[in-house]
C-alpha positions in Angstrom: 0.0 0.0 0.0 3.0 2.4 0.9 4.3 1.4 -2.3 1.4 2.5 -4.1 1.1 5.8 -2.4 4.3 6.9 -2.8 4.3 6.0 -6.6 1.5 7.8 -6.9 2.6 10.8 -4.7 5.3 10.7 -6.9 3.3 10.5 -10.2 1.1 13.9 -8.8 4.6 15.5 -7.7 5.8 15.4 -11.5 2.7 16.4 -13.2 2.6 19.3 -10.7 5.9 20.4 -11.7 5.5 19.9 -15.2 2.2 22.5 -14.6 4.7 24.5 -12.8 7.0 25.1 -15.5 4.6 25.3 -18.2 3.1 28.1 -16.3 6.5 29.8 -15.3 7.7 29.3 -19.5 5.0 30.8 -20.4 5.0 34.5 -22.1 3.6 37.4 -24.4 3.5 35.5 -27.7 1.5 38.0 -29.7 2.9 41.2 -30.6 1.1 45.2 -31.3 3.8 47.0 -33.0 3.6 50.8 -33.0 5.9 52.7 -35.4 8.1 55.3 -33.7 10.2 57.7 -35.0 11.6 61.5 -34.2 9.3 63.9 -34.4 6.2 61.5 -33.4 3.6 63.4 -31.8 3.5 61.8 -27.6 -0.2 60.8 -27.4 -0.4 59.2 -30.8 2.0 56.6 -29.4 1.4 56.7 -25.1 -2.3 56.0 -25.6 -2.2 52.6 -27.4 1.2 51.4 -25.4 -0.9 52.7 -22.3 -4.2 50.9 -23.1 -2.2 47.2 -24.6 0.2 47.8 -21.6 -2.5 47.7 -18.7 -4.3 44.8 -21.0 -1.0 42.8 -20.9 -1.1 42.9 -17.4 -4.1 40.8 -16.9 -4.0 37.3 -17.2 -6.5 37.5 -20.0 -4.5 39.5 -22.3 -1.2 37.9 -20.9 -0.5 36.4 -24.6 -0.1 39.8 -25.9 3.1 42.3 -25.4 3.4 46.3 -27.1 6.9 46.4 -28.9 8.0 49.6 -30.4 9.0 49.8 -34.0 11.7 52.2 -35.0 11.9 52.9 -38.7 15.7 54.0 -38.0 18.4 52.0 -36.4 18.7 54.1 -33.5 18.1 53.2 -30.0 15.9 55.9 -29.2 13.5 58.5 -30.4 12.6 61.7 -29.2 8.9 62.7 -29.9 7.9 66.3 -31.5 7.2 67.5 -27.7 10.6 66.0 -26.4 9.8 62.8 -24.8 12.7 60.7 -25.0 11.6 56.8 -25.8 13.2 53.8 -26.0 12.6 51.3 -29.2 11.9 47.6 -29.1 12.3 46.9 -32.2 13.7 48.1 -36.0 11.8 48.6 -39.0 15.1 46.7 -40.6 14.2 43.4 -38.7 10.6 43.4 -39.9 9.5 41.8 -36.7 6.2 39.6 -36.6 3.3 41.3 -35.0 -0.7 40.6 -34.5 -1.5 44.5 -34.6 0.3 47.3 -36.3 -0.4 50.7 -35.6 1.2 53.7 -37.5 0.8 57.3 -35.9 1.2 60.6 -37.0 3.1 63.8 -36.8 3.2 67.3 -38.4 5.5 66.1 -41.3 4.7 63.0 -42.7 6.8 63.0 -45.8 10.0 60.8 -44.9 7.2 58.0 -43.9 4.9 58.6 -47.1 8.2 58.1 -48.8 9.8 55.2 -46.7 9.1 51.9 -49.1 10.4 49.8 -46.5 7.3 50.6 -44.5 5.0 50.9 -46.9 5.6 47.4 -48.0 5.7 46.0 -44.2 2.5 47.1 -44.0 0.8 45.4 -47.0 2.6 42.5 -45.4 1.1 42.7 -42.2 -2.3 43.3 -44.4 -1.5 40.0 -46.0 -1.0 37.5 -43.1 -4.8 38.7 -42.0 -3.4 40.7 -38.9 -5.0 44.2 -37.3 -4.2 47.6 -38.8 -4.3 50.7 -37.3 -3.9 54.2 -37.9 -4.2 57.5 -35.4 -4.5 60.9 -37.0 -2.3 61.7 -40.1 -0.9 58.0 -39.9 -4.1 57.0 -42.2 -2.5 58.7 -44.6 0.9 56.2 -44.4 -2.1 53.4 -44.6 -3.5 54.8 -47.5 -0.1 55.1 -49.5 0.6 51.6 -48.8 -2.6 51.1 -50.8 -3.9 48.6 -48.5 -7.1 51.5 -47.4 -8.4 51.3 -51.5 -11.8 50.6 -51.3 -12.1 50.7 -47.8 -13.7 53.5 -45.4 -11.1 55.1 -43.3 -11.1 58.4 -41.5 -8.2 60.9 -40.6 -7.9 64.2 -38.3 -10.8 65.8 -37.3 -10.6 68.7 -40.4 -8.3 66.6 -42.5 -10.9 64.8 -44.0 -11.4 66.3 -47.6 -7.5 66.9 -48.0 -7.1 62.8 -47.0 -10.0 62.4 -50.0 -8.3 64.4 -52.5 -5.0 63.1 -51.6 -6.0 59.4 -51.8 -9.7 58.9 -54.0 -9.8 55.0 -53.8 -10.4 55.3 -49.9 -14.2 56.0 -48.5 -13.5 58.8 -46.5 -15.4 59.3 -43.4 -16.0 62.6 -42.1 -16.8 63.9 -38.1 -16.4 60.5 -37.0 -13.9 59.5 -34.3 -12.7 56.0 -35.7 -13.5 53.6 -38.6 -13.1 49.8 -38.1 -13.2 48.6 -42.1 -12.3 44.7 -42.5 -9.5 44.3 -39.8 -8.6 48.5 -40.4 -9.0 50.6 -37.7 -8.0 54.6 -38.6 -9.2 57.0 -35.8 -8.6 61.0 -35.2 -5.3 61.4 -32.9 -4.5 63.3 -29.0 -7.0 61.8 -27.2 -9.1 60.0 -29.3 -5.8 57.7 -29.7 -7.5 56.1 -26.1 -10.4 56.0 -27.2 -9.0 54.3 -30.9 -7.2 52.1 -28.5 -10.4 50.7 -26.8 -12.2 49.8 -29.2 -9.2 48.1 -30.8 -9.2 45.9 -27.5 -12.7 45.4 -27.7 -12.2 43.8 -30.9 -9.3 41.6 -29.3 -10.2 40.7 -26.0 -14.3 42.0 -26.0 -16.5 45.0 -24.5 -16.4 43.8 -20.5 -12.4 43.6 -21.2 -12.0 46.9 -23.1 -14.3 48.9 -20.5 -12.2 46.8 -17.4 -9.3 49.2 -18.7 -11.1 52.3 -19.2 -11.9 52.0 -16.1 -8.3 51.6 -15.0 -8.1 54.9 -16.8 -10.7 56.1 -15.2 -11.2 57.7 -18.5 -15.2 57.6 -18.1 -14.3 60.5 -15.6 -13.7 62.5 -18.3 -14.8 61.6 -22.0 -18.0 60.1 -23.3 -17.6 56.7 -25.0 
């Protein structure tokens, strides 16, 4: 009987620590990517990592990790209001991610002209992942080509520029986001939270996305 017991004592002991390390292995194995680079405007970029970040935290969002995307090779960036930020990632490495998300800043042209990026993003398009855009960053979307046919919105105001600019895309005016087949494009400042909550709805669900906003305690101040 002792015999029995302690094989099977033994036989628990193992499968527990096989539990043990399975849990203790395990890690953030789906990635958001956000583009970075100097001159990025701070919310554009804070409001997603902020939103993903508290997500991450939570054992139902565990999977999921924010990495930084540099499209240069250096280590940092400074943003146009002179936040110093450190990347996760380069642009060079194309790293795998589940989510993308390109922001904006005042001067867009080195991105609108970067072919690197533009074709990382039709990649990302093609293996069925999440796009997303805040502010003037639809505009980096929509000279990728991967916006034709597809509703989309930009700043509040930049609207009929974005249409003349790019005609293929459905342009959406006064609204604060677009979701169009896996495409989210939203204004920027602080509609990038509220972008970034309704992205996480569409990841993790409603009860989820407000369990952060809560967090935020962003109900305190905006209505959605």
């Amino acid at each position: 009987m002792f015999s029995r017991s302690a094989r099977f004592l033994k036989t628990i002991s193992m499968a527990l620590l096989l539990c043990l390390f399975c849990v203790g292995s395990y890690g953030a194995d789906k990635k958001i990517g956000i583009i970075v680079f100097d001159g990025v405007l701070t919310s554009d970029i804070t409001a997603p990592a902020e939103v993903f970040g508290i997500a991450s935290k939570q054992s139902w969002f565990s999977s999921y990790e924010v990495i930084l995307i540099n499209v240069g090779s250096e280590d940092f960036i400074s943003t146009e209001e002179g936040l110093g930020i450190k990347v996760d990632a380069y642009l060079s490495d194309l790293p795998q991610v589940d989510v993308l998300l390109v922001p904006s800043a005042y001067d867009m042209a080195a991105l609108l002209g970067n072919k690197e990026l533009l074709q990382y993003i039709v990649s990302v398009r093609n293996a069925g992942k999440w796009l997303a855009s805040n502010c003037s960053g639809a505009f980096v979307l929509a000279e990728s080509g991967v916006l034709d046919g597809k509703s989309a919105t930009t700043w509040y105001g930049g609207e009929s520029s974005f249409q003349r600019a790019y005609p293929k895309v459905k342009v959406q005016h006064n609204a604060n986001y677009v979701i169009d087949d896996k495409i989210i494009s939203s204004n920027g400042s602080l509609v990038s939270y509220q972008a970034a909550l309704v992205l996480l709805e569409q990841l993790a669900g409603p009860s989820k996305a407000k369990e952060v906003k809560d967090t935020l305690q962003l109900g305190r101040l905006l209505n959605f």
